[in-house]
C-alpha positions in Angstrom: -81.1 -21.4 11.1 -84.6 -23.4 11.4 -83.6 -25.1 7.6 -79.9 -25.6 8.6 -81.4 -27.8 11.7 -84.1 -29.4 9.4 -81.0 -30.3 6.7 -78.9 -31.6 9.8 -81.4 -33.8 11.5 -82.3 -35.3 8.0 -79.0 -35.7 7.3 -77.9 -37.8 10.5 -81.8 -39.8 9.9 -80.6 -40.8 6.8 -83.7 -39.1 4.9 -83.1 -38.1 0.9 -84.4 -34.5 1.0 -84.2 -31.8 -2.0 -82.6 -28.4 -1.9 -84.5 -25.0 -2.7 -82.8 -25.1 -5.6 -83.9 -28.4 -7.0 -87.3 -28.2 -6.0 -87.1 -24.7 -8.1 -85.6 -26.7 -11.4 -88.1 -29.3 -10.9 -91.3 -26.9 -10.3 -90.3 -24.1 -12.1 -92.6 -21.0 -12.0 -95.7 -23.8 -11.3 -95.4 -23.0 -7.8 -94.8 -19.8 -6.0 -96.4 -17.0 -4.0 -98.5 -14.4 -5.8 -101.2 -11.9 -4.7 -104.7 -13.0 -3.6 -107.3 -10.5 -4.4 -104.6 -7.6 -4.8 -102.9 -8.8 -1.7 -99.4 -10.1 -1.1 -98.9 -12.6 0.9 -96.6 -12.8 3.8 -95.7 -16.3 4.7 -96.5 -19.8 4.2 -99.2 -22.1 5.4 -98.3 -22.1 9.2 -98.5 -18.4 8.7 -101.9 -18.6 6.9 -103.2 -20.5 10.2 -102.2 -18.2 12.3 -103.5 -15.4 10.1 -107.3 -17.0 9.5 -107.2 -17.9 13.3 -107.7 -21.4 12.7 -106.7 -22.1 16.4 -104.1 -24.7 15.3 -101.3 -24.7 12.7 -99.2 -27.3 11.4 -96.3 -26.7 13.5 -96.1 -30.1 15.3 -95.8 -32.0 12.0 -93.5 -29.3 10.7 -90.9 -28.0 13.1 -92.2 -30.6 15.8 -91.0 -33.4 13.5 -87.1 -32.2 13.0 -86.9 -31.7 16.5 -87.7 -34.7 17.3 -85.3 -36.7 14.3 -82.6 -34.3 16.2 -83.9 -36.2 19.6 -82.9 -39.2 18.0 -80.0 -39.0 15.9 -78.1 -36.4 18.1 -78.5 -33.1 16.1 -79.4 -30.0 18.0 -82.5 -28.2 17.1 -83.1 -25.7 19.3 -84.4 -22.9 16.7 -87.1 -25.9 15.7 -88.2 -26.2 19.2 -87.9 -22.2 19.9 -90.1 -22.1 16.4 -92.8 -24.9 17.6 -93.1 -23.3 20.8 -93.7 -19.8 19.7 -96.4 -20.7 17.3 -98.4 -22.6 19.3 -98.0 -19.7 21.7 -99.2 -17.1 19.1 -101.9 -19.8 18.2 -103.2 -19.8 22.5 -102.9 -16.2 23.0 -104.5 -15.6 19.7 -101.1 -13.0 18.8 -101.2 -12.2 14.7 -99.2 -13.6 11.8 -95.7 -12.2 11.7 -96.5 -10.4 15.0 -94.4 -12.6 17.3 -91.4 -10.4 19.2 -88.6 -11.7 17.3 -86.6 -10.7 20.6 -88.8 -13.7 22.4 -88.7 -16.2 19.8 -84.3 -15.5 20.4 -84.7 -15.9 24.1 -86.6 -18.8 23.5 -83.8 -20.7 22.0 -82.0 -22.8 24.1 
């Protein structure tokens, strides 16, 4: 739901964006996720924030950003903004990657 908003809102901006599977026959196998030190990981950078504790994630220029292209072109995004508000939620209450109620983040969307 969070990519269909972010393909919508980019859509109605008017802003060339690649599919997953494009950006997989352009990069091939150069980019993917693979253990570190023996250990899988779980998620992508906004979850590596949250996981190292950083106290601030990239969820503003992320989410925060298709919401707001949905602000101004008329596309609903209210998984984006249920998404960016849950993070920095987890980020101010200090709550572990991937440990976010996913029954919240659903009341959360408007």
């Amino acid at each position: 739901r969070v990519r269909a908003e972010g393909v919508a809102a980019l859509a109605a901006a008017g802003i060339a964006h690649t599919s997953p599977e494009e950006e997989k026959a352009e990069r091939g196998d150069l980019v993917g996720q693979r253990p570190v030190d023996g250990e899988a990981r779980s998620g992508g950078s906004t979850w590596q924030s949250l996981a190292r504790g950083t106290g601030s994630t990239e969820v503003d220029h992320l989410n925060g950003e298709i919401a707001l292209l949905g602000r101004l072109h008329g596309v609903a995004t209210p998984v984006n903004v249920a998404v960016q508000r849950a993070v920095r939620r987890a980020v101010r209450e200090r709550t572990a990657a991937g440990a976010f109620p996913l029954v919240e983040l659903e009341k959360m969307i408007a």
